[in-house]
PLY file of the C-alpha trace (Angstrom):
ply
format ascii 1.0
element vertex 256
property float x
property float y
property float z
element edge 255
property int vertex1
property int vertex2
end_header
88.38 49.19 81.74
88.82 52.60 83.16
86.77 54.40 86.22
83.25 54.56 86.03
81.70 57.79 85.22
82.13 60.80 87.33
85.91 59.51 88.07
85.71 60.34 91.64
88.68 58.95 94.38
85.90 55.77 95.13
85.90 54.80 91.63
89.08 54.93 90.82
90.04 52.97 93.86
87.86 50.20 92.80
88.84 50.24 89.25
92.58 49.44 90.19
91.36 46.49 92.93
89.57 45.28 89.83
93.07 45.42 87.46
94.72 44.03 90.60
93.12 40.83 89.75
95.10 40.94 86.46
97.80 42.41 86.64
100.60 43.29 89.18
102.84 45.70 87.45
102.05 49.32 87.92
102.40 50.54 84.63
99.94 47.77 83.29
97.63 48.91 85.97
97.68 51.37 84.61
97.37 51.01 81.60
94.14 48.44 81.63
92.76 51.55 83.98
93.80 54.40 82.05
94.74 56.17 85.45
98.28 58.29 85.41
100.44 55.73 87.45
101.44 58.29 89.58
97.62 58.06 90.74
97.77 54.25 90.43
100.78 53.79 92.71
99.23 55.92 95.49
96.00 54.00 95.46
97.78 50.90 95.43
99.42 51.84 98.58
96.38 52.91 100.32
94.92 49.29 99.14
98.13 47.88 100.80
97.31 49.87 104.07
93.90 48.36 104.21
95.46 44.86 102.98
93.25 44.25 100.31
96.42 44.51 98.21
99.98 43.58 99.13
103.56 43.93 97.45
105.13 40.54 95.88
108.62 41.77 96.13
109.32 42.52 92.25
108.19 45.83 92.38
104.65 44.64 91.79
101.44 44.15 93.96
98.86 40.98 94.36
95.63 41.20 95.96
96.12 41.07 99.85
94.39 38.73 102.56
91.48 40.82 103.52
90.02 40.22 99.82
89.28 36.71 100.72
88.28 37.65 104.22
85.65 39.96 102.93
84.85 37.45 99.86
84.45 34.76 102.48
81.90 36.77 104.45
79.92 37.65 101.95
79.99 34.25 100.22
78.35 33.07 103.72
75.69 35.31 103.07
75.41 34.78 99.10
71.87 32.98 98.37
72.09 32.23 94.09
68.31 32.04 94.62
67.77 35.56 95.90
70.01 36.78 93.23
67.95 35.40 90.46
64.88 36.17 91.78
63.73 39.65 89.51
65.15 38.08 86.46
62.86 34.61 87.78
59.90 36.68 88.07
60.05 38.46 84.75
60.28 35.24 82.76
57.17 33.93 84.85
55.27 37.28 84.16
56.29 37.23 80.32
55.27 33.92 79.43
53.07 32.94 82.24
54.77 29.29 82.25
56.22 27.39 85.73
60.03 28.79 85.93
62.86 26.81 87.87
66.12 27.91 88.87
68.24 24.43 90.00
72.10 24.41 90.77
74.39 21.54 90.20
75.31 19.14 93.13
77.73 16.47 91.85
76.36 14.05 89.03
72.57 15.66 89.85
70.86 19.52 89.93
68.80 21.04 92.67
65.85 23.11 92.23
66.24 26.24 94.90
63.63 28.13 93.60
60.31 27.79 92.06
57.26 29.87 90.55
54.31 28.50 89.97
52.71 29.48 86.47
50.18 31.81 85.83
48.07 28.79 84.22
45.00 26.92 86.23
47.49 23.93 86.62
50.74 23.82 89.02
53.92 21.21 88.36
54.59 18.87 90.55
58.10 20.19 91.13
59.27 21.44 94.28
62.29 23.68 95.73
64.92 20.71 97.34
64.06 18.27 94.67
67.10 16.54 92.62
66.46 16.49 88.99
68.57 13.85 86.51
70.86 15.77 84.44
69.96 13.44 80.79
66.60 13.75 80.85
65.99 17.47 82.27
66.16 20.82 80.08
68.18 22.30 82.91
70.33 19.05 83.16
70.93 19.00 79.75
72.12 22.52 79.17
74.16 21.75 82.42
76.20 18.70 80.82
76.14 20.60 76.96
79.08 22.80 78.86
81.22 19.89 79.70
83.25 17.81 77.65
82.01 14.74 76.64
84.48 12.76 78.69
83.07 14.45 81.80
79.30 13.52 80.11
80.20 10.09 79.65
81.71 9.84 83.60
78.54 10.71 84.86
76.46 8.93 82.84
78.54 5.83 83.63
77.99 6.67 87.38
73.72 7.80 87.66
72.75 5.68 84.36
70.17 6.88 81.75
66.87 5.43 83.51
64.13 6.08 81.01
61.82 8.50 82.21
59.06 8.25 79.88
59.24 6.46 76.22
60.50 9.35 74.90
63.99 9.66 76.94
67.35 9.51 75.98
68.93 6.55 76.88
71.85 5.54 74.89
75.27 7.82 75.41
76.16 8.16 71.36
72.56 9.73 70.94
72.92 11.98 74.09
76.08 13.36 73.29
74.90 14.14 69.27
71.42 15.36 71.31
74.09 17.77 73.38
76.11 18.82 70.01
72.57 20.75 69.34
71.89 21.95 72.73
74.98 23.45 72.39
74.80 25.28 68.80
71.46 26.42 70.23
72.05 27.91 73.37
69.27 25.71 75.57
68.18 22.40 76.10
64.77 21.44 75.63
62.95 18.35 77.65
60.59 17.15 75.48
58.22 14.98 77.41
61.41 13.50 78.14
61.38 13.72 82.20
57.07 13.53 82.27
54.73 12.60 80.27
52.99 15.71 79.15
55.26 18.20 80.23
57.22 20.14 77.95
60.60 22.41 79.26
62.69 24.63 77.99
66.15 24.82 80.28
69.58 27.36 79.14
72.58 27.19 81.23
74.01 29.79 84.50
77.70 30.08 85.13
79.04 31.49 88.33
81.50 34.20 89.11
84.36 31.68 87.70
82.80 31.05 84.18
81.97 28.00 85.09
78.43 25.96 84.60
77.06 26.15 88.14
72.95 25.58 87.09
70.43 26.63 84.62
66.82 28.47 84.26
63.75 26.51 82.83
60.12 27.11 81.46
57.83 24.74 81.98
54.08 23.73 80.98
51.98 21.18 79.26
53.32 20.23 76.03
51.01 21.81 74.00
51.02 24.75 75.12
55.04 25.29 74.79
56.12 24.99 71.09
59.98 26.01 71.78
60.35 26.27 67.90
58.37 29.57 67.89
61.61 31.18 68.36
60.24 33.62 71.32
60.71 31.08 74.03
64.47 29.79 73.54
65.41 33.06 74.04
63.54 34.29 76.28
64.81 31.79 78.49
68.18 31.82 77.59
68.33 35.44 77.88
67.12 35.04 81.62
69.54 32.68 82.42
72.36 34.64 81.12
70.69 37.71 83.45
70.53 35.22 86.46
74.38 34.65 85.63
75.30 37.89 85.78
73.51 38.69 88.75
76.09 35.68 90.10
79.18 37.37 89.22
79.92 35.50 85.62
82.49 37.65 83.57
80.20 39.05 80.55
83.03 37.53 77.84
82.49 33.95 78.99
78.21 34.58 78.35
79.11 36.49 75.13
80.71 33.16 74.14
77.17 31.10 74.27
0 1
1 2
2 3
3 4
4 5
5 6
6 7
7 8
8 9
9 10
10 11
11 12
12 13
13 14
14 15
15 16
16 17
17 18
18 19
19 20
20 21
21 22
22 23
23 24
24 25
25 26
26 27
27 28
28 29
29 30
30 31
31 32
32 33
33 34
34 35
35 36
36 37
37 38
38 39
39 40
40 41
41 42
42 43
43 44
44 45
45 46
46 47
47 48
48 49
49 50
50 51
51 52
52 53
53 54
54 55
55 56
56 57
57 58
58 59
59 60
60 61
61 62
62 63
63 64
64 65
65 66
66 67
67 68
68 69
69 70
70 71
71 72
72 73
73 74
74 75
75 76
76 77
77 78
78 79
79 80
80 81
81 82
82 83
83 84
84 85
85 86
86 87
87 88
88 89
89 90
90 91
91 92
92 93
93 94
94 95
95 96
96 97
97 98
98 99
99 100
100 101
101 102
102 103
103 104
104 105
105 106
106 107
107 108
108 109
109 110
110 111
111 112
112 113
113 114
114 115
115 116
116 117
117 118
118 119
119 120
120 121
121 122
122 123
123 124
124 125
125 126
126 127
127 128
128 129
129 130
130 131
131 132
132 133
133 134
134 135
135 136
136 137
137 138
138 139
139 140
140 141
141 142
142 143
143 144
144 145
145 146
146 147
147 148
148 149
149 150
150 151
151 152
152 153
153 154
154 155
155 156
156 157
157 158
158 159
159 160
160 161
161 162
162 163
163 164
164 165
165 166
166 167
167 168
168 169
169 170
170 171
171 172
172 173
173 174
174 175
175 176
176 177
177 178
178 179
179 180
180 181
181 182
182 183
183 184
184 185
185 186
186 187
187 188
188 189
189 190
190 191
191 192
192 193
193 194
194 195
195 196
196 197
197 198
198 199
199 200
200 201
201 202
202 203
203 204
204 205
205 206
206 207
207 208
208 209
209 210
210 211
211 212
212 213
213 214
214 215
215 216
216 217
217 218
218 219
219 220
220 221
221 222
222 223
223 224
224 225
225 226
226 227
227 228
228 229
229 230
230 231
231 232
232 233
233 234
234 235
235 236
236 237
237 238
238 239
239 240
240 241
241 242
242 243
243 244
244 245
245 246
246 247
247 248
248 249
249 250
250 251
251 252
252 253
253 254
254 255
């Protein structure tokens, strides 16, 4: 890890409340910070003065209460959408298609922000609308990060209504459909959810690693061929900014 550049008090205060969430023993502290524990131990006691760290009785430390005061405060503030918004934009400006940003709610995803394309057409999507997970880009990259007994559960529970002629409605095909989403990095609705209208979706995990949404393109179908191999990533390398702007650890995206 070790303090950011300049090494001044300020960073390497926050570089050992960052290896507090780790570790607990000084001289792993550290060592994952590359401070002299002598410095370590006396930050640590200034973090316990403050109580954002506090001792566990071994001769070791845990993070203390006002952590998940502050995290609780700020979380009441958080807005994913605002987060997302400059990496949002730049996809929109880049490729001049519709981009959606929808979170997960249960055994459906939420669209909480939209921009319309740059083309002389608008979607008919809106921000509050709930979007199926099986027949969606975005719901499809969503369930590709969950095993398939969790894929079959909610299948079992919202059904596979058929869309248009073209969606996926039987489980065995879905979760062989998902195998590729997977090996691809995103999820691609094609004419799947509308007749006509052609998606490309990647996943966005949360500060926990987790699958909490995804990013899509959209447009007519043929104006979106998503086997030109400039709009899969492009996508999936603005979801994976949007998920960094949400506090996912960098290891769990370099894993995609």
């Amino acid at each position: 890890m070790g303090p950011r550049s300049g090494g001044g008090s300020i960073d390497k205060a926050l570089t050992v409340l960052e290896a507090l969430a780790q570790h607990s023993r000084v001289t792993d502290i550290a060592s994952a910070t590359g401070l002299p524990k002598s410095t370590v131990h006396r930050i640590l006691q200034s973090l316990v003065e403050w109580g954002f760290a506090r001792a566990d009785g071994a001769s070791g430390y845990l993070p203390g209460p006002r952590i998940l005061t502050l995290a609780g405060k700020v979380m009441n503030r958080f807005d994913p959408a605002q987060q997302a918004d400059g990496a949002l934009h730049g996809l929109r400006d880049r490729t001049g298609f519709a981009v959606h940003f929808a979170v997960r709610n249960g055994d459906e995803a939420v669209y909480v922000q939209k921009l319309d394309g740059r083309r002389p057409y608008q979607m008919g999507s809106r921000v509050g609308m709930s979007l199926e997970l099986h027949s969606t880009s975005i719901g499809k990259s969503i369930l590709a990060q969950l095993t398939d007994e969790e894929i079959i559960g909610i299948i079992g529970r919202t059904g596979m209504q058929p869309r248009t002629q073209r969606t996926i409605t039987d489980p065995r095909a879905l979760l062989r459909h998902l195998g590729e989403v997977r090996r691809r990095g995103y999820a691609i609705d094609d004419e799947e959810n509308e007749t006509g209208i052609r998606c490309v979706g990647a996943p966005v995990f949360d500060h926990t690693g987790a699958v909490m949404g995804g990013v899509s393109m959209s447009g007519l179908a043929f104006e979106i061929d998503p086997d030109n191999g400039v709009l899969g990533p492009e996508v999936t390398n603005t979801a994976r900014d949007v998920s960094l702007a949400l506090g996912a650890p960098p290891d769990r995206l370099a894993a995609e």
